[in-house]
C-alpha positions, 0 to 999 in steps of 0.5 A: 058249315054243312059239306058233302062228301063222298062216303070213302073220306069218311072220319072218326071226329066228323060230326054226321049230318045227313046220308044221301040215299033211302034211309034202309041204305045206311044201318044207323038209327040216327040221321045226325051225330058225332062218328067216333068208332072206327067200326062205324067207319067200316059200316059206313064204307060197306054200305050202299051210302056213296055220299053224306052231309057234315058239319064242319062246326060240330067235328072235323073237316076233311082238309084241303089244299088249293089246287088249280083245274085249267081244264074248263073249256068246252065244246060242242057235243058230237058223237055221244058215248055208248050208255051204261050202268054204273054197278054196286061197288062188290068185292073185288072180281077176281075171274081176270087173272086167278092168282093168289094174294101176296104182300107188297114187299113180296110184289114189289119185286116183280112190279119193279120188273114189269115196269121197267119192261113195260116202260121200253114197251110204252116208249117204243108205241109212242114213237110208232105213233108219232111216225104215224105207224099202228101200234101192235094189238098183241103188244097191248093184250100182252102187257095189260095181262101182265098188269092185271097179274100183278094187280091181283096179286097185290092192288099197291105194288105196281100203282106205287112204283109208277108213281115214281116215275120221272118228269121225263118218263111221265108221257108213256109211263102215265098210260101204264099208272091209268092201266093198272088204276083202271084194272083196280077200280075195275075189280072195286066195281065188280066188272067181269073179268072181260069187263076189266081187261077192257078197261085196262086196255082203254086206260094202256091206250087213252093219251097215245094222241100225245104222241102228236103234240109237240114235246116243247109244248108236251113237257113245257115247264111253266104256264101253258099260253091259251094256245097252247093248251088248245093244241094240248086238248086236240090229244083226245082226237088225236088218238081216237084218229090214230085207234080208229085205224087199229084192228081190234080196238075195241069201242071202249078204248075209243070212248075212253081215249076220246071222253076221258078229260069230260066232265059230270058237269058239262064243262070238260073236253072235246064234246061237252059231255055230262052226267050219263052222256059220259060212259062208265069206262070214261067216267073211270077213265078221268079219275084214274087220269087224274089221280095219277097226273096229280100224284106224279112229279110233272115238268112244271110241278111236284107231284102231291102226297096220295092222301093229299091228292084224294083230299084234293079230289073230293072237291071235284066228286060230283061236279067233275067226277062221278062221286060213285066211282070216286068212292069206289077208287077211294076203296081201290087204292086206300084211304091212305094209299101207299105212300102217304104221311100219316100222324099216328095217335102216338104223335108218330108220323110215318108213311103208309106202306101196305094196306090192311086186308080186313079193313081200309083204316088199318094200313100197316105203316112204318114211323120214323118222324116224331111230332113233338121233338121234329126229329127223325127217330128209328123207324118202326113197323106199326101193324094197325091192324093186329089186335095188340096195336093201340095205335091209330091214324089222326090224319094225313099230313104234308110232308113239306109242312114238316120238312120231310123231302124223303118219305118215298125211301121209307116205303120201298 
């Protein structure tokens, strides 16, 4: 069976069919064979191929789980979203906060800080706004600074830590989880230093029109009636409202706050937009919301594994996301992000605690589960990338199929 796929989920085992794009736009002779080498991985990921065809019958296939999209209404276009280019995926740009790059367990510290500061923050804007009060420009400039600090000085730090969060912290601390991803794919993308403290901002402030939805409504703990879902998707206008009175906001945080729920496919929400109709801070918007939102422990759901959840999202590069800047966020946060249940090689499983600096397919990661007994085993760091380590990732797992409840204690 032939699938296309974003180019950042590529494998060793996957048979290749065919790359979208020029043939000069890939480095390999061959149109169709078996990838096995991590090296041609690597190539595959630094060139300018952002999707291609496998064969699911000749080698793997990229393993997915059902997931439910309740999101596919859509209404009438009515105010369009400025155009914009959508630039080759670069190393990161780091003109926004100049810092040195440091490890995660030294970042960690300081990402723990800032959120909890930035949770009293967040809490305190969301109730302003549902008393109909302007929120504080300054606040804003000031916190999204602070996360573009600690995103440069390490991309995972801050992003794991939010997606920690509880069901009840999830309104306003999800704002600050889409800030720091906006801040990342922004960097991937190769935005300007003003370019990204924009996209921060938009992504600090994209849900503030949740603070007019009724909380029984907001954290109802099962299926949303028709209705209800109705009043959920006025949350996007909302807070378009509510910026549109802000001194300062710039037309980027409108257009995100407004068209990050669209979609490439016209089926998203309020405006129907589709393909380049939706901005390029919008179209980055909805897969920072998205990664997140799935990722995070909900009132009505547990939260998926983040290797899981890019697996999940791969469905929807191209009909709902923009499969450019999905492989770019692929890129940001890691092909295993922070987090993630991986099985080594070794017939180890262990999780995924910080990404390697030379290449996305050699995290460092920590074993403590074997495979073969089903037992817990004394944990081990495995630095995938030293030149002495013989091990490798297989794949990601889910941890649930093994019965493992505490893989966040073996990364923190």
């Amino acid at each position: 069976m032939l699938k296309k796929i974003p180019a950042a989920l590529v494998r060793p085992g996957m048979f290749i069919q065919k790359f979208e794009g020029p043939w000069l736009a890939h480095p390999f002779w061959r149109r169709s064979f078996l990838l096995q080498e991590p090296e041609d991985v690597e190539k595959i990921l630094e060139s300018r191929v952002h999707e291609l065809w496998i064969d699911t019958e000749k080698g793997i296939d990229l393993i997915e789980a059902q997931c439910s999209d309740s999101t596919n209404e859509a209404n009438p276009a009515v105010t369009p979203p400025p155009e914009a280019r959508i630039p080759e995926p670069v190393p990161t740009a780091d003109d926004a906060v100049p810092s040195a790059r440091v490890d995660l367990a030294t970042e960690m510290g300081r990402a723990r800080k800032l959120y909890e500061e930035s949770k009293s923050k967040m809490r305190a804007m969301f109730a302003e706004a549902r008393l109909g009060r302007a929120i504080d420009p300054e606040v804003t400039r000031t916190l999204v600074d602070d996360i573009a600090g600690s995103i440069q000085r390490n991309p995972c730090a801050l992003i794991s830590v939010s997606r920690l969060k509880t069901s009840d912290e999830y309104t306003y601390m999800h704002s600050v989880a889409v800030c720091a991803l906006m801040i990342a794919l922004g960097r991937q993308l190769g935005l300007s230093g003003e370019e990204i403290r924009a996209a921060g901002t938009a992504g600090l402030l994209h849900d503030l029109g949740k603070a007019r939805i009724p909380s029984d409504i907001l954290n109802k703990p099962g299926k949303l009636t028709e209705q209800e879902f109705e009043v959920i998707k006025s949350h996007p206008r909302h807070g378009w409202d509510m910026l549109r009175q802000v001194r300062g906001i710039d037309d980027i945080s409108l257009d995100v706050c407004l068209h990050h729920h669209e979609k490439m496919d016209g089926s998203g929400y309020p405006d129907g937009l589709s393909g380049e109709a939706i901005s390029l801070y919008a179209r980055m918007g909805a897969v920072c919301d998205i990664y997140d939102a799935v990722t995070s422990n909900r009132p009505y759901k547990k939260g998926w594994d983040p290797a899981e959840s890019l697996r999940n999202m791969a469905r929807w590069s191209g009909s709902h996301l923009d499969p450019r800047i999905f492989g770019a966020f692929v890129k940001s946060v890691g092909i295993y992000p922070v987090g993630s249940l991986v099985r080594l090689e070794s017939g180890l499983l262990g999780v995924v605690i910080d990404q390697g600096i030379a290449s996305l397919l050699t995290p460092r990661v920590r074993s403590f589960f074997c495979a073969r007994s089903r037992a817990y085993v004394e944990p081990a760091l495995v630095d995938l990338a030293r030149a002495d380590c013989k091990d490798r990732i297989v794949g990601p797992e889910n941890p649930s199929e093994w019965g493992i409840a505490d893989v966040d204690a073996y990364w923190q």
